[in-house]
N, C-alpha and C positions, 0 to 999 in steps of 0.2 A: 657662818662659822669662821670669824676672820680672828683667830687667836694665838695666829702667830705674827707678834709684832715687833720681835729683837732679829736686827741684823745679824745676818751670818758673819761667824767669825771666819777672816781672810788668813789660809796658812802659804806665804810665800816663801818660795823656795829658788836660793839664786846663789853660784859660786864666788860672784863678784859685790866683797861688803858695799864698796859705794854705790850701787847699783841698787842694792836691794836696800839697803838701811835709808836713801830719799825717798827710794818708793813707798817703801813703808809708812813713811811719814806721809807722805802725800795723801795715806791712804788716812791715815788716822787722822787728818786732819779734814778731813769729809767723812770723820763719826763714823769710821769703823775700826774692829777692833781685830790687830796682829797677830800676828804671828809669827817671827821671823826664824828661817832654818839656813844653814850655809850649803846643807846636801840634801839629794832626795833621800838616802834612805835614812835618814832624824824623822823627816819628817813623818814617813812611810811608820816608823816605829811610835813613835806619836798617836796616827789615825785610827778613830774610833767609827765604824762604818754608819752609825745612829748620831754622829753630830750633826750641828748644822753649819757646815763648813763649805768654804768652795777654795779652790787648789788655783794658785799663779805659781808658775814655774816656769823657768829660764829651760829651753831644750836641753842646750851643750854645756854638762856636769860631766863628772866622772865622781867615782865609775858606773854609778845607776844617773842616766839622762831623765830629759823630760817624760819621753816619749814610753821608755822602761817604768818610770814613774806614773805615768798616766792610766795604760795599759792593768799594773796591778792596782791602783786603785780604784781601777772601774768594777773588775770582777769583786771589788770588797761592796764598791754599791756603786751599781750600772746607773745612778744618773746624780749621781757628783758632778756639778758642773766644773770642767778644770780649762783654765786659762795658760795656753801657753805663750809665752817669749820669744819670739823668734831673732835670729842673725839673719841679713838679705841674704844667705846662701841656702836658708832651711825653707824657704817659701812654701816649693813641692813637698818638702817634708809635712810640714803645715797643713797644705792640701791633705793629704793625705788623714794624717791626724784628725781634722774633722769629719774624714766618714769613717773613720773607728772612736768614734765619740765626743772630742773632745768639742767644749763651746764653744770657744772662739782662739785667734791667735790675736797676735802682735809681733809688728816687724820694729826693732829695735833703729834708730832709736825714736820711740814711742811717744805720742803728747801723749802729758798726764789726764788730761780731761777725757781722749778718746779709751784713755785707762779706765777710771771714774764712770764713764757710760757702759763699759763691756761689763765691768763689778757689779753694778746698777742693775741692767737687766739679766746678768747672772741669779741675780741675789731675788728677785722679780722671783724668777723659774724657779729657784730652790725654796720659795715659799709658796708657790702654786704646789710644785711636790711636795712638799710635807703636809700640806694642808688636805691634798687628795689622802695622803698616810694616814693623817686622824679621822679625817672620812671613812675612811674602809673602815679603821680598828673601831669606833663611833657604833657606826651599821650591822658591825658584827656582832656587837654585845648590845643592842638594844633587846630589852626586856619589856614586858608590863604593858604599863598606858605607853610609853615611846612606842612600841613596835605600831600605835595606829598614829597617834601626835610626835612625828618626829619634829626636832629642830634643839637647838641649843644656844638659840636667842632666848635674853631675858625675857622677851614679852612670850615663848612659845612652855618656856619651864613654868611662868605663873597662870597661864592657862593649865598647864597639868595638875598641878599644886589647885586652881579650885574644881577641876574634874573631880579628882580624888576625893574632896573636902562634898560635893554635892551628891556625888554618886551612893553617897553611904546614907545621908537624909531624907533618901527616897522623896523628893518635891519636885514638883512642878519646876520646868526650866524652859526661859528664854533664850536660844542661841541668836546672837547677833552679829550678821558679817555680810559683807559683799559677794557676788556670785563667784564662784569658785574659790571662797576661802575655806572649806571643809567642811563645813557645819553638821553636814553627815554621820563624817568618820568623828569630829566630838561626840554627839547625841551616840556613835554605838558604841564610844568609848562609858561616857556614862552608864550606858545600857549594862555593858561585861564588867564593871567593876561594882554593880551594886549587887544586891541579897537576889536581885530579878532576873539574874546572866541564864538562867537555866531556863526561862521563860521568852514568849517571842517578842524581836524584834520587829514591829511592822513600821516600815516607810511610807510614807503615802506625800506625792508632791500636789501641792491642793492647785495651784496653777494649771497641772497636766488633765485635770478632770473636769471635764465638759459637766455646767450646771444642770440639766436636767439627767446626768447619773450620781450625784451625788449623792445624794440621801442614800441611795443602794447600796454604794459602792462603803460607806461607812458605816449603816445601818444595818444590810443585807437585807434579805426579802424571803418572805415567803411564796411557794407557788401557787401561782393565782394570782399575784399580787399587781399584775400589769399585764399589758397582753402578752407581751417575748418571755416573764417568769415563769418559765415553764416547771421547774422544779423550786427547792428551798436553795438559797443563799448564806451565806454566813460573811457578813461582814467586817469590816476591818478592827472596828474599834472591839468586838466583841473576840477576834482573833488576835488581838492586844491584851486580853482580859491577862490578867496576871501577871504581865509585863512593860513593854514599853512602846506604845506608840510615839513614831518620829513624824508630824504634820511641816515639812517646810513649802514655804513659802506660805506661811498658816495667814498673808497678806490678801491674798487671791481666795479665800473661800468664801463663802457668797455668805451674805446675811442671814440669811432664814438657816443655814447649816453651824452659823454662828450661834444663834440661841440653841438649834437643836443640842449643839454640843458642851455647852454652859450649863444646860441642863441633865445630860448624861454625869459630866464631873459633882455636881451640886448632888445629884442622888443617887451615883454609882450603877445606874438601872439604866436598860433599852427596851427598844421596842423593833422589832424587825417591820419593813414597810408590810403594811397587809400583812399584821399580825397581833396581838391584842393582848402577848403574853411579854408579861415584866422578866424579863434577865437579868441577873445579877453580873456586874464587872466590876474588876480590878483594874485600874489604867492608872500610869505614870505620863502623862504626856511629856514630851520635846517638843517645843514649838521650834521654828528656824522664821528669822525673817531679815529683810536685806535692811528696814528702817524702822526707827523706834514704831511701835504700834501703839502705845499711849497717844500719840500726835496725828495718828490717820483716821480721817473720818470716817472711811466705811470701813473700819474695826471697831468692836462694843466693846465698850471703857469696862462691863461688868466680866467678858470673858479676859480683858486683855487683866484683870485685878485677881481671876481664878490661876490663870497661867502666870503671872510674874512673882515669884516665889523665893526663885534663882537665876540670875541672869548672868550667860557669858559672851564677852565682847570679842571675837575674834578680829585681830589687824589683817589689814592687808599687806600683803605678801611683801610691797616695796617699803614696810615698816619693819619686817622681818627680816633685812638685807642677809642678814649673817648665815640664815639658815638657806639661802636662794643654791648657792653650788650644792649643796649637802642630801639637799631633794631633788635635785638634777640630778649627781650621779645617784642617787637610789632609785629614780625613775629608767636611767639607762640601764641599771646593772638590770634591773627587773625583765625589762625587754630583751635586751642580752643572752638572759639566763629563759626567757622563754621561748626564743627563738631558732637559741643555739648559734650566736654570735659574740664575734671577741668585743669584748668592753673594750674601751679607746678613751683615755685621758684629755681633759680639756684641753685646748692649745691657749696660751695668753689670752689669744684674741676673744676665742668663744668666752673664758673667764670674764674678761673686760667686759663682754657683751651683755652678758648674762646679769653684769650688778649695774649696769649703764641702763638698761631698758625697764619701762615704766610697770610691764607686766598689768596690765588691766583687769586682765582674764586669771588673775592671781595664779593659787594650786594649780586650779585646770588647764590652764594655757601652760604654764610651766611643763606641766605633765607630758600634753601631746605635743612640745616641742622635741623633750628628751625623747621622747618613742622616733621621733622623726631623726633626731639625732643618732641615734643608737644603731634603727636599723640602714641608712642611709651612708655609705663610709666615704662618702666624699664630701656630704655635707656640712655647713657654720650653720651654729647658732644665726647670725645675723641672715645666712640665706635663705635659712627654712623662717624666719622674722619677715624678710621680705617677702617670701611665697607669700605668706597669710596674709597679709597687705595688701598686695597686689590683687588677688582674690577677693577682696573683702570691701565692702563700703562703709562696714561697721563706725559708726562715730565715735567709738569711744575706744579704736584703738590707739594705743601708745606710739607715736613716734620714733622710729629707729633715730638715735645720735648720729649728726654731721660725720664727729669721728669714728664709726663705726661705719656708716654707709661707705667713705672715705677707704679704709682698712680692708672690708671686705670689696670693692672695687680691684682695688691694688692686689689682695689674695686671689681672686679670678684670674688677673693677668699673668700673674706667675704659674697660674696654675695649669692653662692654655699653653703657656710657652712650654713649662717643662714636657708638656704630653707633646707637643710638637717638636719636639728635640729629643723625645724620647728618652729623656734624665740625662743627655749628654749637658754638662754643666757650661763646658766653654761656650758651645752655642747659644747655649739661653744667654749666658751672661752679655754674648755679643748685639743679640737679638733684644732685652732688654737697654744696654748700655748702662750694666750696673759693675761697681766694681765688688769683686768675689767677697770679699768681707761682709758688703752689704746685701748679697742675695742671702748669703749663709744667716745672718741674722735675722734677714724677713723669713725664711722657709722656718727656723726657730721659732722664730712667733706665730706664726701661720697654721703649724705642725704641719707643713709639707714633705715629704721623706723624698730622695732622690730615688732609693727603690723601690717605690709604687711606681717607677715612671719607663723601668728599663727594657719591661717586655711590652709596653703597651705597642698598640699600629702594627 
């Protein structure tokens, strides 16, 4: 869901025309667009708390300063990124000003480029925030078929759009995806939106069932029918009658349950094992399978021509880029809200992560990362990436990115320091040898807070 793509409008604010009217230009000359005020309170009178703006301002105004300025337009909206100005004499002011919110400073007088980089990843964060904004207001009003097929990629709306279109022709349907793209939660979408919603759902993963229970297990049995049938059974397909059987992985059922079941749809009729009486059913099948089934040998060309009626292709997850944040935070809030834990916003870094990484394990990997994320409050995306990694021999996991293993490295070190410093800032930065502007940007991108760190030890 990346649909915020217009630069934040820049509102600068500065008592000294030539001071502010180059910068300005500087700015707009790296495509973005002004806003020039000679006081804070123009500006203040101005500000709309739902724009998308980020605030430069010169500290020393009169009679309302930077810092006067900052201050109320945080309480208008607590994550305005606002860029102060500084004179060598406000340094400590400065300091201070960053743990009452503001993003960054600058000591005057300032290169333009280290201007242009602080705008930069300002404007970064003010579109991770808005983005998390249409997220929420998104999740909150989802209705209907979204509330099971979220997403607001192209490719995720024209899967709903042939849900909706299938589910009403009551036919036989193909679901087609990789493991863990859904195919599930399609097939019970189709299920609740056809004339059948009031009748049962039955799952059945034809993979999970050991071949000599099959016939039972779809069939059902009567007693006597084997030596352990000790009473009558009622099986799946017949506990489908009227509704919707969902067969996935319909790749894995064995031959001989192949024709059995070609021949149930061909005549609507069963036979219980060790039993001799014709049954009437009603079935809608969903098949689910991970490869075409016209092309596999041990699939029968006549059942895969009963079941292909309607077929839907579900992509995988890393073709869905847009919707990858938007199922993440709705996996956290979920665990959040079942747990009775505070929700916690992406930091840059996790964002970066999260559309950087290959996702093999599509929905379902996504899924149990955010549960891990959510309940875990020290954890990165990238380290609970790495956990599964590390643990895993799986071949066909995805690669964590140079630049992310890289990133969360470096977010470790900072992160050891400050609990050994106990969030006292000058020590880390000593102990580091970073200079304070650049810790305060990496803890920004990190989502590190100095006070998670001050009662620790």
């Amino acid at each position: 869901m990346n649909s915020i793509t217009q630069k934040a409008t820049l509102l600068l604010v500065d008592d000294e025309p030539l001071v502010r009217e180059t910068t300005a230009q500087w700015l707009r000359l790296s495509d973005y667009e002004v806003e020039e005020f000679d006081n804070a309170q123009t500006l203040l009178n101005r500000f709309e708390a739902n724009d998308n703006v980020i605030v430069i301002s010169d500290i020393r105004m009169q009679p309302l300063d930077g810092l006067g300025l900052m201050s109320q337009l945080l309480q208008l909206a607590p994550k305005l990124p606002v860029i102060l100005i500084t004179g060598h004499g406000d340094i400590d002011m400065a300091v201070k000003a960053l743990r009452d919110g503001a993003f960054d400073f600058l000591e005057k007088p300032f290169d333009p480029n280290r201007l242009l980089e602080t705008v930069n990843k300002a404007s970064a964060q003010r579109q991770l925030d808005e983005q998390h904004k249409q997220q929420q207001d998104y999740l909150a009003n989802v209705k209907g078929i979204e509330e099971l097929i979220l997403g607001k990629s192209v490719e995720i709306q024209a899967i709903r759009e042939q849900i909706k279109t299938f589910a009403q022709i009551d036919t036989n349907v193909i679901i087609y995806g990789d493991t863990g793209c859904g195919k599930e939660l399609v097939a019970q979408a189709l299920h609740e939106h056809s004339h059948r919603q009031s009748e049962p759902f039955i799952a059945i993963n034809c993979a999970a069932i050991p071949a000599d229970l099959f016939e039972s297990e779809l069939f059902g049995h009567e007693a006597g029918a084997f030596t352990s049938a000790q009473k009558q059974r009622i099986g799946k397909l017949e506990l489908a009658s009227g509704g919707s059987l969902f067969l996935d992985e319909i790749e894995s059922m064995p031959l001989a349950m192949q024709i059995k079941l070609l021949r149930v749809l061909q005549e609507n009729t069963l036979e219980r094992v060790g039993g001799n009486k014709s049954i009437k059913v009603d079935l809608r099948v969903l098949a689910a399978a991970k490869g075409n089934l016209q092309t596999q040998e041990a699939f029968r060309q006549d059942l895969f021509f009963r079941l292909n009626v309607s077929q839907v292709h579900l992509p995988p997850l890393c073709e869905r880029g847009d919707d990858i944040p938007l199922l993440f935070e709705h996996f956290c809030q979920q665990a959040c809200h079942e747990k009775g834990v505070t929700f916690r916003q992406l930091s840059p870094m996790d964002h970066e992560t999260l559309m950087l990484y290959g996702w093999p394990g599509n929905v379902r990997e996504l899924r149990n990362v955010a549960l891990r994320y959510a309940l875990e409050a020290n954890s990165t995306v990238a380290k609970i990436l790495s956990g599964y990694q590390a643990q895993s021999s799986h071949v066909n996991l995805s690669p964590l990115p140079l630049s992310v293993k890289v990133q969360e490295y470096e977010r470790s070190l900072i992160d050891q320091t400050l609990k050994d410093c106990k969030g006292n800032i000058q020590q880390a930065l000593d102990s580091l040898q970073l200079p304070r502007r650049t810790l305060n940007q990496k803890m920004q991108r990190y989502g590190l807070n100095r006070s998670d760190y001050l009662d620790e030890g």
